[in-house]
Backbone as a chain_set.jsonl record, in Angstrom:
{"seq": "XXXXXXXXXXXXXXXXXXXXXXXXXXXXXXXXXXXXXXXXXXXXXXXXXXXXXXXXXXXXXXXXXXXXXXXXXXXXXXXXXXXXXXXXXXXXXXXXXXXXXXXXXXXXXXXXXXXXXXXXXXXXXXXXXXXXXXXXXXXXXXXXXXXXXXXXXXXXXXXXXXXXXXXXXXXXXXXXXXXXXXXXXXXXXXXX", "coords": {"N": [[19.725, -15.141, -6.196], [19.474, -14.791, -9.245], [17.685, -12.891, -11.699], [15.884, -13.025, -14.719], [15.194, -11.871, -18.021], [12.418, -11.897, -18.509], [11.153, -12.092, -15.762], [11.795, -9.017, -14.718], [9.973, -8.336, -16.999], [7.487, -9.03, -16.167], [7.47, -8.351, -13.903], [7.018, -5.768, -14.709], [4.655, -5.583, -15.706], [3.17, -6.1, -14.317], [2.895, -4.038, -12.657], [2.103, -2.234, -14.286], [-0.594, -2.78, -15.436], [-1.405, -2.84, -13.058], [-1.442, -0.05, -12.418], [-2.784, 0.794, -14.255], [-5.542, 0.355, -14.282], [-6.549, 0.901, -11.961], [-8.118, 2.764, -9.908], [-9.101, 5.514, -7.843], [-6.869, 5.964, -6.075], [-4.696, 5.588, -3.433], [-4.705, 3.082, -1.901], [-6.984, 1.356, -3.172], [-4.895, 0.141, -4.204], [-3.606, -1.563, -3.002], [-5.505, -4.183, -2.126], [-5.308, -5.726, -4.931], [-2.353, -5.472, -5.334], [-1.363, -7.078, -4.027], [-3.556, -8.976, -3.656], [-2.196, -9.69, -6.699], [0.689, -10.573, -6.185], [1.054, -11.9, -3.915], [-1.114, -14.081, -4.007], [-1.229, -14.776, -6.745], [1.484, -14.557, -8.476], [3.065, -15.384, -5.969], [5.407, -14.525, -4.988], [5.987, -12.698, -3.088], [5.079, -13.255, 0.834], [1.526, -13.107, 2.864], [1.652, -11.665, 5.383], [4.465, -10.715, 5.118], [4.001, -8.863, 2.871], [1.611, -7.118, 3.881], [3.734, -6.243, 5.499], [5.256, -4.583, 4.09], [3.359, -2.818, 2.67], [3.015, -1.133, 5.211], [5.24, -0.001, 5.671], [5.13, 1.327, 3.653], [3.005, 3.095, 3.085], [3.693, 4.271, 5.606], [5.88, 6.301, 4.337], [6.682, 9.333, 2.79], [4.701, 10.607, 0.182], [2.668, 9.41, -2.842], [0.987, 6.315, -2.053], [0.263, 4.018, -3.422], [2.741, 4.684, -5.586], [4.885, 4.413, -3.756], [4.547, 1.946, -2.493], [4.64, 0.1, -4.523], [7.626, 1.152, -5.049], [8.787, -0.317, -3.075], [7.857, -3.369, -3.138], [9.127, -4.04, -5.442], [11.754, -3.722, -5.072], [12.073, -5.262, -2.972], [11.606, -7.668, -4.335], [13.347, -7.065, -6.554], [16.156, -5.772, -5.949], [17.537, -2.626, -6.782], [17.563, -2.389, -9.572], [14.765, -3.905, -9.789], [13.385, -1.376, -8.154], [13.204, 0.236, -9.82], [12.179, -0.163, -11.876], [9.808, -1.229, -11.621], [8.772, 1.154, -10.708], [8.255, 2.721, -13.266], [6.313, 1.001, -13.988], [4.249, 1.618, -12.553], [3.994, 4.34, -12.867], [3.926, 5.085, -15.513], [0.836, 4.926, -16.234], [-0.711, 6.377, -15.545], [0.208, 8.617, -15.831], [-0.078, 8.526, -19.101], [-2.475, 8.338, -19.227], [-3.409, 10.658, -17.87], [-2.208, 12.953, -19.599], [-3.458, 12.157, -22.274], [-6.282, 12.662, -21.12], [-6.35, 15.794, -20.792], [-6.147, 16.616, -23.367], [-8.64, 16.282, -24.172], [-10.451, 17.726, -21.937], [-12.712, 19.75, -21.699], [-14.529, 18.546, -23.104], [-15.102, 15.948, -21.449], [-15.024, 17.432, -19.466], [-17.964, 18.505, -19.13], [-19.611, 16.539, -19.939], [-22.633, 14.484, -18.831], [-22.492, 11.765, -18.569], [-20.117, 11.097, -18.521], [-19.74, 12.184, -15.84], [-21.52, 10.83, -14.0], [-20.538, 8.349, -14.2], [-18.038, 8.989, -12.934], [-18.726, 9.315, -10.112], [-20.234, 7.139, -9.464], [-17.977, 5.54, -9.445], [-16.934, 6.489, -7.724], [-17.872, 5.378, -5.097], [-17.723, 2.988, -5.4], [-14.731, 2.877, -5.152], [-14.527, 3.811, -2.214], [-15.795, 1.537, -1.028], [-13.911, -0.428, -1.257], [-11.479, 0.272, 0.06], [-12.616, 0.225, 2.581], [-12.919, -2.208, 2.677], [-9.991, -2.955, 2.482], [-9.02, -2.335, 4.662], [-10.389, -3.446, 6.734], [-8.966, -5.782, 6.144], [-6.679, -5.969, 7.084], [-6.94, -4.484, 10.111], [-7.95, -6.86, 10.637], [-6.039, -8.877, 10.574], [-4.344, -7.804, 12.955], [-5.6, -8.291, 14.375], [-6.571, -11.247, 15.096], [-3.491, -11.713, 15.628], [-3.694, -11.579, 18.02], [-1.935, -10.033, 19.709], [-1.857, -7.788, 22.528], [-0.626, -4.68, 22.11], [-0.289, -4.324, 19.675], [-3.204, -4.112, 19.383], [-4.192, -2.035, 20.761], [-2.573, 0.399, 19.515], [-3.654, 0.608, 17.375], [-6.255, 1.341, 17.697], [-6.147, 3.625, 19.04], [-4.619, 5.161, 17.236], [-6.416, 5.473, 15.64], [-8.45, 6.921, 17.152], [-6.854, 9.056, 18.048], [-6.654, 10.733, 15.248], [-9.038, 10.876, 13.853], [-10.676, 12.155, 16.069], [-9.33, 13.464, 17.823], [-7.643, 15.21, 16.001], [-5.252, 15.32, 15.828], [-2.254, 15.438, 14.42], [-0.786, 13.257, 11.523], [1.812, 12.995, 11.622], [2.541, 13.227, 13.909], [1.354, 10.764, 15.041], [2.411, 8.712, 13.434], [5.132, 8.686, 14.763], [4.766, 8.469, 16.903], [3.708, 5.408, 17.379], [5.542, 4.347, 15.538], [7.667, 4.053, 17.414], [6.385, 2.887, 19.575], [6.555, 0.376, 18.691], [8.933, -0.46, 17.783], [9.765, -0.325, 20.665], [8.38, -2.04, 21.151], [9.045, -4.616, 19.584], [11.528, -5.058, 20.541], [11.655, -5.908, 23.037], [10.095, -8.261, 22.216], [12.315, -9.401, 21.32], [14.354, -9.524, 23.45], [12.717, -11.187, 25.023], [12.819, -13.685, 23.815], [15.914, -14.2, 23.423], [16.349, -14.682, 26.206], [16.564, -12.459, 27.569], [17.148, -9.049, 28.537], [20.662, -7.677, 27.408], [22.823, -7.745, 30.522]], "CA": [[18.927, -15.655, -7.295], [19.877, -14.103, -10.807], [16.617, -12.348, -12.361], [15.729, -12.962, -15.947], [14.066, -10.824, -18.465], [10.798, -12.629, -18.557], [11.049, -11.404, -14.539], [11.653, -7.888, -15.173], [8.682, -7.943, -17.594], [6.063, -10.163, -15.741], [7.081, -6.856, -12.75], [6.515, -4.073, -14.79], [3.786, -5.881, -16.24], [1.939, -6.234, -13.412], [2.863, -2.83, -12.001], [1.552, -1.176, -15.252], [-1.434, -3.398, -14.936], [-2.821, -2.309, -11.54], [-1.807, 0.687, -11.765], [-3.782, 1.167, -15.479], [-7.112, -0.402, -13.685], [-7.052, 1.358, -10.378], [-9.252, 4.099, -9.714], [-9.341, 6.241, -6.631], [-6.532, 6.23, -5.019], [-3.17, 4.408, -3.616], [-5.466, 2.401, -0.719], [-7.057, 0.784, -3.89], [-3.902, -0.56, -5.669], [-3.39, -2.817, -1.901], [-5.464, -5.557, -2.633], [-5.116, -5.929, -5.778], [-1.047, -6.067, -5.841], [-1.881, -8.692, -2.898], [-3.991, -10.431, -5.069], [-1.431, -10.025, -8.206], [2.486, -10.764, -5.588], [0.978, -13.007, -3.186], [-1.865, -14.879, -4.186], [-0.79, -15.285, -7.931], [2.715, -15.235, -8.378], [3.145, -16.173, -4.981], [6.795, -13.878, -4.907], [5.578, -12.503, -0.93], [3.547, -13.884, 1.268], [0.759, -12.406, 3.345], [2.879, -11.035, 6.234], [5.25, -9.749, 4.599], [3.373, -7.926, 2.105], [1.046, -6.429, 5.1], [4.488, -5.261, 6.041], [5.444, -3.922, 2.905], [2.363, -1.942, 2.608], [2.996, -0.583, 6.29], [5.955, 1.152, 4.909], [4.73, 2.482, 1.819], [2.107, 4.177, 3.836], [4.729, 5.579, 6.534], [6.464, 6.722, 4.012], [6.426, 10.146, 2.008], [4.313, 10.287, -1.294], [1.443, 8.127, -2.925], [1.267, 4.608, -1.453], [0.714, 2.958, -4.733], [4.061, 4.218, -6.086], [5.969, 4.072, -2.717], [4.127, 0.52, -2.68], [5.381, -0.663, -6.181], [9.024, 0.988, -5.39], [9.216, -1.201, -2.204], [7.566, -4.478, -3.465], [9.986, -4.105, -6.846], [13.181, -3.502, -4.513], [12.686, -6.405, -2.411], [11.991, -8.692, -5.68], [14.965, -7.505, -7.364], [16.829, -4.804, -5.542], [17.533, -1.085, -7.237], [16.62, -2.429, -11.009], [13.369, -3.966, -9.543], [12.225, -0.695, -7.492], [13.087, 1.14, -11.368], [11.102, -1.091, -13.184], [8.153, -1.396, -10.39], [7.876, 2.698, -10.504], [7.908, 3.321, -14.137], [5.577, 0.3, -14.605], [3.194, 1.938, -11.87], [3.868, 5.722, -12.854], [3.086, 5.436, -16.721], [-0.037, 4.593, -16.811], [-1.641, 7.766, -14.991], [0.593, 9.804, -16.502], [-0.376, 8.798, -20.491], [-4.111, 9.307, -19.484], [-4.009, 12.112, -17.665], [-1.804, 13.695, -20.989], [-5.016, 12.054, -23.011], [-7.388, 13.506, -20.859], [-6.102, 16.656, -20.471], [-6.694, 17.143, -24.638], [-9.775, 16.149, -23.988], [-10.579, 18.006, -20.733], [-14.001, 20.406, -22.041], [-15.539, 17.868, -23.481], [-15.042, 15.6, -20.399], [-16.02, 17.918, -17.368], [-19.504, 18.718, -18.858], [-20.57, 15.203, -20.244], [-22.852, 13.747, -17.86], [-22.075, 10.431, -18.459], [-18.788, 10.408, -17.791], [-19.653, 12.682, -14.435], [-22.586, 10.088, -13.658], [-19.953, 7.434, -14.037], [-16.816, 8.742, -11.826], [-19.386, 9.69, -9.125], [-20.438, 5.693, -9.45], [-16.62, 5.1, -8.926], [-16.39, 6.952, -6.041], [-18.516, 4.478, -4.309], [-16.657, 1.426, -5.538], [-13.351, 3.299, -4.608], [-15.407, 3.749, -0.709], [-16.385, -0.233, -0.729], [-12.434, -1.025, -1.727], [-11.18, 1.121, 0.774], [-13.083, -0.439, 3.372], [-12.248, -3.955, 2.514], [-8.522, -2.57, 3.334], [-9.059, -1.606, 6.442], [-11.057, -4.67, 7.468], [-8.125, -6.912, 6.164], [-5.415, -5.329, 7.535], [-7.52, -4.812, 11.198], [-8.656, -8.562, 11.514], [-4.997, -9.825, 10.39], [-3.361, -7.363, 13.552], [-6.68, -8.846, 15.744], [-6.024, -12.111, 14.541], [-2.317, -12.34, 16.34], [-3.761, -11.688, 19.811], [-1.284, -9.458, 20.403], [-2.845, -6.561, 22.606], [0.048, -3.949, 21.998], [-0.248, -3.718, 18.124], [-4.323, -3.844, 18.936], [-4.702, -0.847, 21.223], [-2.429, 1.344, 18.796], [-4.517, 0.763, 15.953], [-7.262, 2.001, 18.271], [-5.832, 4.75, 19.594], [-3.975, 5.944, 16.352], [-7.769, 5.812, 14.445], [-9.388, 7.659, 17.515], [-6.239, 10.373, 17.46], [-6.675, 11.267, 14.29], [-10.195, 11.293, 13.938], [-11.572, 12.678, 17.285], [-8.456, 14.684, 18.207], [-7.254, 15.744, 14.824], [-3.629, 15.191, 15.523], [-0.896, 15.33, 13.16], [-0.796, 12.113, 11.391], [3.671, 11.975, 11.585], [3.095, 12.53, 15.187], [0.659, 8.951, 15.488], [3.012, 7.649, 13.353], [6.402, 8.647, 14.535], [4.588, 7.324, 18.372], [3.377, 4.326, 16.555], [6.917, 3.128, 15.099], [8.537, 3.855, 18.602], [6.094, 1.897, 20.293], [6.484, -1.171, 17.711], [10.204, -0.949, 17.929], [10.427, -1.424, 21.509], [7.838, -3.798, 21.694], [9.86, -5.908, 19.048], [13.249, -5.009, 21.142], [11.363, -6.789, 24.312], [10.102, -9.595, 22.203], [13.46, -10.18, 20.625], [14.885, -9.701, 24.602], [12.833, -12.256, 25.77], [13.462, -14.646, 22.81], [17.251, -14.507, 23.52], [16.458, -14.907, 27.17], [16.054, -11.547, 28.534], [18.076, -7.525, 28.5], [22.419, -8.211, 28.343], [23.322, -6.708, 31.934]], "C": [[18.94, -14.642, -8.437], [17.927, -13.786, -11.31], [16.437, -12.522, -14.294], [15.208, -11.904, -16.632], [12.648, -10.819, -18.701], [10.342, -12.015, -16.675], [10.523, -10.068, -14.563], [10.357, -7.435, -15.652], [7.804, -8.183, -16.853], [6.091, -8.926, -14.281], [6.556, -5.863, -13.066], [5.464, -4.79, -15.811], [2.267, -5.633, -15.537], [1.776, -4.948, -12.319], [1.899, -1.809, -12.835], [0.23, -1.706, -15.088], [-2.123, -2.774, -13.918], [-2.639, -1.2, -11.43], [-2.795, 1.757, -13.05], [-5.61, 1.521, -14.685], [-7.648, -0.134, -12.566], [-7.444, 3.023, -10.482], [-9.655, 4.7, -8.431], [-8.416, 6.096, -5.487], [-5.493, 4.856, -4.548], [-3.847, 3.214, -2.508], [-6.201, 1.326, -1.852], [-6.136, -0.258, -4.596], [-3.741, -1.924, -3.87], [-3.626, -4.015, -2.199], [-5.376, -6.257, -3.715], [-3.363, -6.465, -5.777], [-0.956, -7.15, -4.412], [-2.259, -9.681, -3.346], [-2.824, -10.961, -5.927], [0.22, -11.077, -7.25], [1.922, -11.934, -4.36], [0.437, -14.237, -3.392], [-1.188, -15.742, -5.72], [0.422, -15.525, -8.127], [3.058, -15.712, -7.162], [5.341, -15.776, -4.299], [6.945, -13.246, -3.227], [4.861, -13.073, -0.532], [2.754, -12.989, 2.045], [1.194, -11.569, 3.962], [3.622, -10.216, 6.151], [4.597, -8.559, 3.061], [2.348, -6.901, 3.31], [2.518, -5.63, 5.434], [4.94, -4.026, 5.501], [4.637, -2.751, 2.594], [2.318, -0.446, 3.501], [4.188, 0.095, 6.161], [5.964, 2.076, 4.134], [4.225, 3.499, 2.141], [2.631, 5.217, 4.88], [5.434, 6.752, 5.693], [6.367, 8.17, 2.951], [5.701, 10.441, 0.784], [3.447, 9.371, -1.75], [1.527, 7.131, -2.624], [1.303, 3.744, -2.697], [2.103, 2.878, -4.891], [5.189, 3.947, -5.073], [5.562, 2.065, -2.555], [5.286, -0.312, -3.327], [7.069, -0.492, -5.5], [9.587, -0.466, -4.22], [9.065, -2.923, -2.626], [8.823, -5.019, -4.875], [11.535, -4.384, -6.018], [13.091, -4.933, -3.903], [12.173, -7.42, -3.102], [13.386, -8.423, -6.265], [15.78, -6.051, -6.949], [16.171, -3.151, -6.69], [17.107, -1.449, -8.407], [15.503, -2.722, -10.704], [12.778, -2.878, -8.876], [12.055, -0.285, -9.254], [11.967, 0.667, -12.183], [9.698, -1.026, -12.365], [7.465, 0.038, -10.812], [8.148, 3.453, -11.918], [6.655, 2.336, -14.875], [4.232, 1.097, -13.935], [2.902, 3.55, -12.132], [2.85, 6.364, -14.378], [1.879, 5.642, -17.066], [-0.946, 6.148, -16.345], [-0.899, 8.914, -15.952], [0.145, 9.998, -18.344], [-1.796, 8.612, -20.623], [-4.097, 10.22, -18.699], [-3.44, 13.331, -18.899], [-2.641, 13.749, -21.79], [-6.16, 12.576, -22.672], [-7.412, 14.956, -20.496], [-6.29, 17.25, -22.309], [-8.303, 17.166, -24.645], [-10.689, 17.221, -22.637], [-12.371, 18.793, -20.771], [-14.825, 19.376, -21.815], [-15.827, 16.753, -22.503], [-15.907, 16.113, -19.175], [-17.282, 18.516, -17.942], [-20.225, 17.42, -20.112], [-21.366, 14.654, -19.13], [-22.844, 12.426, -17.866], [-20.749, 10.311, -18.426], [-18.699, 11.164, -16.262], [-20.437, 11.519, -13.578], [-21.008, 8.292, -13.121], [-18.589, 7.706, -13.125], [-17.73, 9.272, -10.623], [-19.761, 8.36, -8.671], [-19.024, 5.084, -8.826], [-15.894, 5.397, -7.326], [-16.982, 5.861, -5.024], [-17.992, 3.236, -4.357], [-15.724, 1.76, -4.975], [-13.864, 3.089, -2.741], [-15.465, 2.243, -0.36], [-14.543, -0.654, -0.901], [-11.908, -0.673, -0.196], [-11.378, 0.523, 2.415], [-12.89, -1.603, 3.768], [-10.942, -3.798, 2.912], [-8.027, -2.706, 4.605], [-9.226, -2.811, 7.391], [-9.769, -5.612, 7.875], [-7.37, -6.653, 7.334], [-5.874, -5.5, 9.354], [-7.398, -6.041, 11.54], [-7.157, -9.457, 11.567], [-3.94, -9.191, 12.181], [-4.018, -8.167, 14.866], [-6.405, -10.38, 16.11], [-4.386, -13.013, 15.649], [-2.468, -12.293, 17.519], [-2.727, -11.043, 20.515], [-1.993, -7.947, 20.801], [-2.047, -4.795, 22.193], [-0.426, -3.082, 20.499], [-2.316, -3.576, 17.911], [-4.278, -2.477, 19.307], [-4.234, 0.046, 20.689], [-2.972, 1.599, 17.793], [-5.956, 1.605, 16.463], [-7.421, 2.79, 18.528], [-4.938, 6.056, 18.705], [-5.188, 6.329, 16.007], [-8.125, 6.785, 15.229], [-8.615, 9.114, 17.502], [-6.381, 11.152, 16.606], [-8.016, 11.527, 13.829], [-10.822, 12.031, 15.175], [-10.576, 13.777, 17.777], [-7.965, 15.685, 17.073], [-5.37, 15.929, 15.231], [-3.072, 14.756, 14.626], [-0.393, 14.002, 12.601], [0.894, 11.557, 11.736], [3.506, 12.011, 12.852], [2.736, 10.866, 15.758], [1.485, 8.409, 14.654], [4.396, 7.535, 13.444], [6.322, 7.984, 16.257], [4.608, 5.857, 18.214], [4.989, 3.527, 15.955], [7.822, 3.251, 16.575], [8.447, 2.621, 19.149], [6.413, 0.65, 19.977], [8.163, -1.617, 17.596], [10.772, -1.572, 19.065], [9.39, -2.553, 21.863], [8.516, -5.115, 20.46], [11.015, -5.818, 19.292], [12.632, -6.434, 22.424], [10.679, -8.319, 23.758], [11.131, -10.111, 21.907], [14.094, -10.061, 22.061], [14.649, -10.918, 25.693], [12.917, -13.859, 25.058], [15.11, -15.195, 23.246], [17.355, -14.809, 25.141], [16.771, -13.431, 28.238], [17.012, -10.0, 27.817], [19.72, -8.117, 28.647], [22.271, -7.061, 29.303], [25.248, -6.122, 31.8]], "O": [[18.256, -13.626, -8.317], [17.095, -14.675, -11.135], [17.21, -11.827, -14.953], [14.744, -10.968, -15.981], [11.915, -9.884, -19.023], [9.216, -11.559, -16.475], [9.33, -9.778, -14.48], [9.682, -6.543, -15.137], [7.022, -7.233, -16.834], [5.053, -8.621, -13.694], [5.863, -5.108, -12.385], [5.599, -4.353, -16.954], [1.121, -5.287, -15.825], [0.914, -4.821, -11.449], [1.186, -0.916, -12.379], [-0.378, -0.905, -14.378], [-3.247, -2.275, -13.964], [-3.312, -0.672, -10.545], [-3.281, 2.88, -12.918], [-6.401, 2.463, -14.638], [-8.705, -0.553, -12.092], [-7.026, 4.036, -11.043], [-10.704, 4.262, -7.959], [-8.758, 6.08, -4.305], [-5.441, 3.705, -4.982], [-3.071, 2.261, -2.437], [-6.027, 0.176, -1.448], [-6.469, -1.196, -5.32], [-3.833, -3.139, -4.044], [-2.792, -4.878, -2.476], [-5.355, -7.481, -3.585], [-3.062, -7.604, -6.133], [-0.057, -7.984, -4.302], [-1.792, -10.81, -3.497], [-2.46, -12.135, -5.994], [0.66, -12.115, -7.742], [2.705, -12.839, -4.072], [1.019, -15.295, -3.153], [-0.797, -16.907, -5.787], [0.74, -16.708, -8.011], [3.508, -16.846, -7.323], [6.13, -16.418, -3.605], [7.883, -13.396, -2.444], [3.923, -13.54, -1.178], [3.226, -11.852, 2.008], [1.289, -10.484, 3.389], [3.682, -9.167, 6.791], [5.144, -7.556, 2.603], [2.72, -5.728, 3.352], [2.448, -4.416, 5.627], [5.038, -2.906, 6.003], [5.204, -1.71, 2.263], [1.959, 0.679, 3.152], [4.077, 1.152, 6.782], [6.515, 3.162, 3.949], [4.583, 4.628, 1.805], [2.311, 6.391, 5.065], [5.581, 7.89, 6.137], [5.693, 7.799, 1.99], [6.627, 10.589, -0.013], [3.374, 8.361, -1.049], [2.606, 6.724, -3.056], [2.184, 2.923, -2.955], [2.791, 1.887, -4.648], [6.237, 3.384, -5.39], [6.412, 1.174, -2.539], [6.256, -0.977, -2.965], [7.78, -1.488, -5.365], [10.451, -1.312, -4.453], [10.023, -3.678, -2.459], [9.202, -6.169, -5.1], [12.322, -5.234, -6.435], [13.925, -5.769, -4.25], [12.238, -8.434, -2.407], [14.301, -9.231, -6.428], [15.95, -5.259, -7.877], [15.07, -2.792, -7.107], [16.041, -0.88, -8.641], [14.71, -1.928, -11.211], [11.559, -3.028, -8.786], [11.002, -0.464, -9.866], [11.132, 1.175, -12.932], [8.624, -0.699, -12.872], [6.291, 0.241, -11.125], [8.271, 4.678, -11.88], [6.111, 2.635, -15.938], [3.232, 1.229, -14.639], [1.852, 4.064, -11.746], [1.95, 7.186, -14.553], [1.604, 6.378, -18.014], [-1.745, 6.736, -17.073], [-1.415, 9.822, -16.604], [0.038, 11.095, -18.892], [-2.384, 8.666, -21.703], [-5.134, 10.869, -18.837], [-4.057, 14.376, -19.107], [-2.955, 14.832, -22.284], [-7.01, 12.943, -23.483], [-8.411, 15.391, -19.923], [-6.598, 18.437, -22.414], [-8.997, 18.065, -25.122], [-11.906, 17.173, -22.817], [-13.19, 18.407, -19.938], [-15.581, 19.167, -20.866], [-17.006, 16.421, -22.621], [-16.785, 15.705, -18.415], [-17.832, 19.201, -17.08], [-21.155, 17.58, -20.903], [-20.606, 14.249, -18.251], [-23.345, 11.934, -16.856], [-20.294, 9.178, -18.271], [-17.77, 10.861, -15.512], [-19.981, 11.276, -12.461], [-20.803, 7.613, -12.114], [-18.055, 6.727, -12.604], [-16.939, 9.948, -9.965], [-19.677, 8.222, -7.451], [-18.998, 4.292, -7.884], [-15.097, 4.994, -6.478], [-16.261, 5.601, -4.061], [-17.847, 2.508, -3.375], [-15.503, 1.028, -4.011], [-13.423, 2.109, -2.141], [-15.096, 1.905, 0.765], [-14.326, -1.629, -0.182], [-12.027, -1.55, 0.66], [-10.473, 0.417, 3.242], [-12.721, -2.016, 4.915], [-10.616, -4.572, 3.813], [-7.04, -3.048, 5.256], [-8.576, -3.128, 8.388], [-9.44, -6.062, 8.973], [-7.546, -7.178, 8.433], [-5.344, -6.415, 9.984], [-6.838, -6.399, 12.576], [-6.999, -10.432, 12.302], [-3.027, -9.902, 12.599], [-3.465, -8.55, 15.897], [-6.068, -10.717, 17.245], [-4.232, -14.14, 16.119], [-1.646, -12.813, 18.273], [-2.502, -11.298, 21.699], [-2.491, -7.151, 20.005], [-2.786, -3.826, 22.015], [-0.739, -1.915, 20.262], [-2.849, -3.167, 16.88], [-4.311, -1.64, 18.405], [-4.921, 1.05, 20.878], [-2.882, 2.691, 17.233], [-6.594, 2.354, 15.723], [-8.563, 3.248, 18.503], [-4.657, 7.205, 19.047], [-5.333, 7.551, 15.982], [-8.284, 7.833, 14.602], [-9.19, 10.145, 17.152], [-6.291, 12.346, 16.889], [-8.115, 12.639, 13.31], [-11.831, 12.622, 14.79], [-10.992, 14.889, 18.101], [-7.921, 16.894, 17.298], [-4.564, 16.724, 14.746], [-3.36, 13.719, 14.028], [0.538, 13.538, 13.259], [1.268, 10.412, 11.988], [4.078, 11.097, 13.448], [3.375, 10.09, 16.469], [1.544, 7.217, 14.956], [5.049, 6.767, 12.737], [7.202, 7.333, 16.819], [5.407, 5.145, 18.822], [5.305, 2.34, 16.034], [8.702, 2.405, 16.731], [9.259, 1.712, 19.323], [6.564, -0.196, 20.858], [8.577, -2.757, 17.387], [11.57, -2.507, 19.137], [9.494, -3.56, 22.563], [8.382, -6.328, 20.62], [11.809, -6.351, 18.518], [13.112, -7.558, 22.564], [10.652, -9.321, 24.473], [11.205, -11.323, 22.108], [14.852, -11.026, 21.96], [15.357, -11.44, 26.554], [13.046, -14.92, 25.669], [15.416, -16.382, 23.357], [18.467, -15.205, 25.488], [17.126, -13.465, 29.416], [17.449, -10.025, 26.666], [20.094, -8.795, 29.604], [21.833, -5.925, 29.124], [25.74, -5.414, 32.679]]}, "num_chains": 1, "name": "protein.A"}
C-alpha cells in the first residue's frame, strides 16, 4: 500500500501532538497514541498495539520515542519510523531550549512549582490507568502462563530488587517457548 503525503503528515502530526501534550513521562504517551492509532485512525488495533508497546518498553531508551519509532515503522517502514521520531522528539526538545532561557525565573515561581507538583499527580493517575489496561487485557485471555509472569516479574522487581534485563530477558524466553508450544500444538504437535 503506497503512502501519500497527507499520510506522512497526519503521522508526524500526531506524533508531534502527543508528544507536545504529554507530561511525565513515556508510560503517559501509551494511552493516548492508543487513543490517537487505534481508536481514531483506526491504523492498529488493540492487540497489536499492546504488542507494540511491549517492545518499546523491552527495548533500550524512552518508551515514547522507541514507541513512536516502532508504531511509525510498522505504518510505513524506515520513512515512517523517521517521521514518527522527529515528530515525537521535537517537541521536548524546542521547550526544553525555551525553558532553559527562561530557567531562574521558572525554578523559583511558585506557581509554576505549585502547578508541576499538581502534574505529578495526574502523571501518577495516568500511569496507573496503564497498568490496569494492559493487566486486565493479559487477565482477560485466561491464559495462566502470561498471568503468573506478570506476577512474578512485578514481585521480582519490587520485593527482590532484581535487575530489570534479567525479568525481562526470563520473561521473553518464557513467552517464546510458550508461543513455540502453542504454535507446536496448532500444527499438531513437535516434528520428530
Amino acid at each position: 500500500m503506497k503512502k501519500d503525503a497527507s499520510f506522512y503528515w497526519t503521522l508526524f502530526l500526531s506524533t508531534f501532538t502527543l508528544s507536545a501534550f504529554t507530561f511525565g513521562g513515556g508510560y503517559v504517551i501509551v494511552p493516548l497514541m492508543q487513543k490517537r492509532f487505534v481508536r481514531e485512525l483506526k491504523w492498529i488495533d488493540e492487540e497489536e498495539m499492546l504488542d507494540l508497546v511491549a517492545i518499546a518498553q523491552s527495548a533500550p531508551g524512552p518508551i515514547a520515542v522507541n514507541s513512536s519509532i516502532i508504531v511509525g515503522y510498522r505504518m510505513a517502514g524506515i520513512l515512517g519510523a523517521i517521521v514518527s521520531i522527529i515528530g515525537t522528539v521535537l517537541p521536548p526538545l524546542l521547550i526544553t531550549t525555551l525553558i532553559s532561557y527562561f530557567y531562574v525565573a521558572f525554578r523559583e515561581n511558585p506557581i509554576v512549582s505549585a502547578l508541576l507538583l499538581g502534574m505529578q499527580a495526574g502523571v501518577a493517575a495516568v500511569i496507573i490507568n496503564v497498568i490496569y489496561d494492559m493487566a486486565s487485557k493479559i487477565i482477560l485471555q485466561k491464559e495462566w502462563i502470561p498471568i503468573v509472569m506478570m506476577i512474578l516479574a512485578f514481585a521480582a522487581t519490587l520485593f527482590f530488587d532484581v535487575n530489570i534485563l534479567i525479568v525481562l530477558a526470563v520473561c521473553g524466553i518464557v513467552g517464546i517457548l510458550n508461543h513455540q508450544e502453542k504454535k507446536d500444538e496448532t500444527e499438531g504437535g513437535p516434528e520428530v
